[in-house]
N, C-alpha and C positions, 0 to 999 in steps of 0.2 A: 622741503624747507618749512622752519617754523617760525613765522615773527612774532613776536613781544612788545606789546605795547604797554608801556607804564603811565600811571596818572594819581593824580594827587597831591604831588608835593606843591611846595611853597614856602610863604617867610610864616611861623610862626614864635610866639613869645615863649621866652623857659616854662617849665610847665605846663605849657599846653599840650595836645593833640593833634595827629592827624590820620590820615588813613591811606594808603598807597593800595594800589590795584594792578594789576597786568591781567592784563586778558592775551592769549596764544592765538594764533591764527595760524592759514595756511594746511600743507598737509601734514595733520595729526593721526596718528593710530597708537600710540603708545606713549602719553607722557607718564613720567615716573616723577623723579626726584623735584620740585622745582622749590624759590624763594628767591632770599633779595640779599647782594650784597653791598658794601657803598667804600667808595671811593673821596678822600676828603683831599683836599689839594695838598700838592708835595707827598703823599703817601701814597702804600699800596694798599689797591683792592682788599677785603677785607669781609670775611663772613659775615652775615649782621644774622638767619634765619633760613631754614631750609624744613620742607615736608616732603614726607613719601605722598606716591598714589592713594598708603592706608591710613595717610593721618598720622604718620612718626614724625615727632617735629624734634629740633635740631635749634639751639638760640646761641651766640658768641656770650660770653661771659657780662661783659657790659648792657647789656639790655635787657636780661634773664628779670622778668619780676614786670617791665614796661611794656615790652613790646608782644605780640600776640598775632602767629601767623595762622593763618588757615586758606582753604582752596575750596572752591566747588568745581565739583570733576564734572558736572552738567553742562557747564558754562567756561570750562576750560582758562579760569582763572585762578590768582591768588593774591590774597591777602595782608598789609601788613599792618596792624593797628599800632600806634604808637603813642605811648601816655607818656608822662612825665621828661616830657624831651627837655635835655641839659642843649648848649651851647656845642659842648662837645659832639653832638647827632650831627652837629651841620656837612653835610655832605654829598654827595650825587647819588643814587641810591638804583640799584642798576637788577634789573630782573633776571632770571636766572631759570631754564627750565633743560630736563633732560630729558629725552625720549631715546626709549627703548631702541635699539639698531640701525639709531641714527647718529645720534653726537647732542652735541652741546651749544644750546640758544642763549644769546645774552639780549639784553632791551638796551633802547638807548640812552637810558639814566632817564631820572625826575631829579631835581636840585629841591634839596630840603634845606630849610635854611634856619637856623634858632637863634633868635639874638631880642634882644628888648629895644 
């Protein structure tokens, strides 16, 4: 089993920043694919970023240019930098990790919030 812990979110203003983390725990030998998807109320789940093990990254059309994912394989985390957050971002924002011969990890959201 592998858990997911996410952190960082919160209320920021349009235009601002923030930076969202997942760290993996548990028993790991093979993560692959991992990132972050987000869930905004009344809709569905929703790609926002996704990297391989070798640093192939993966961005949903709407974030392409703001958002900037990255992972350290040392530390069994990943990353999701977020600039120029619109209104539109405000969401739950849910980690996502795959290992090898196992299946598929989800976290329990971080609530990001953009409003003025």
């Amino acid at each position: 089993q592998v858990t997911l812990v996410e952190s960082g979110g919160g209320l920021v203003q349009p235009g601002g920043s923030l930076r969202l983390s997942c760290a993996a725990s548990g028993v790991i030998f093979r993560l692959n694919t991992m990132g972050w998807y987000r869930q905004a109320p009344g809709k569905q789940r929703e790609l926002v970023a996704t990297i391989t093990s070798g640093g192939s990254t993966n961005y949903a059309d709407s974030v392409k240019g703001r958002f900037t994912i990255s992972r350290d394989n040392a530390k069994r985390t990943v990353y999701l930098q977020m600039n120029s957050l619109k209104p539109e971002d405000t969401s739950v924002y849910y980690c996502y990790a795959r290992q090898d011969f196992d299946g598929d990890y989800w976290g329990k959201g971080t609530l990001v919030t953009v409003s003025s």
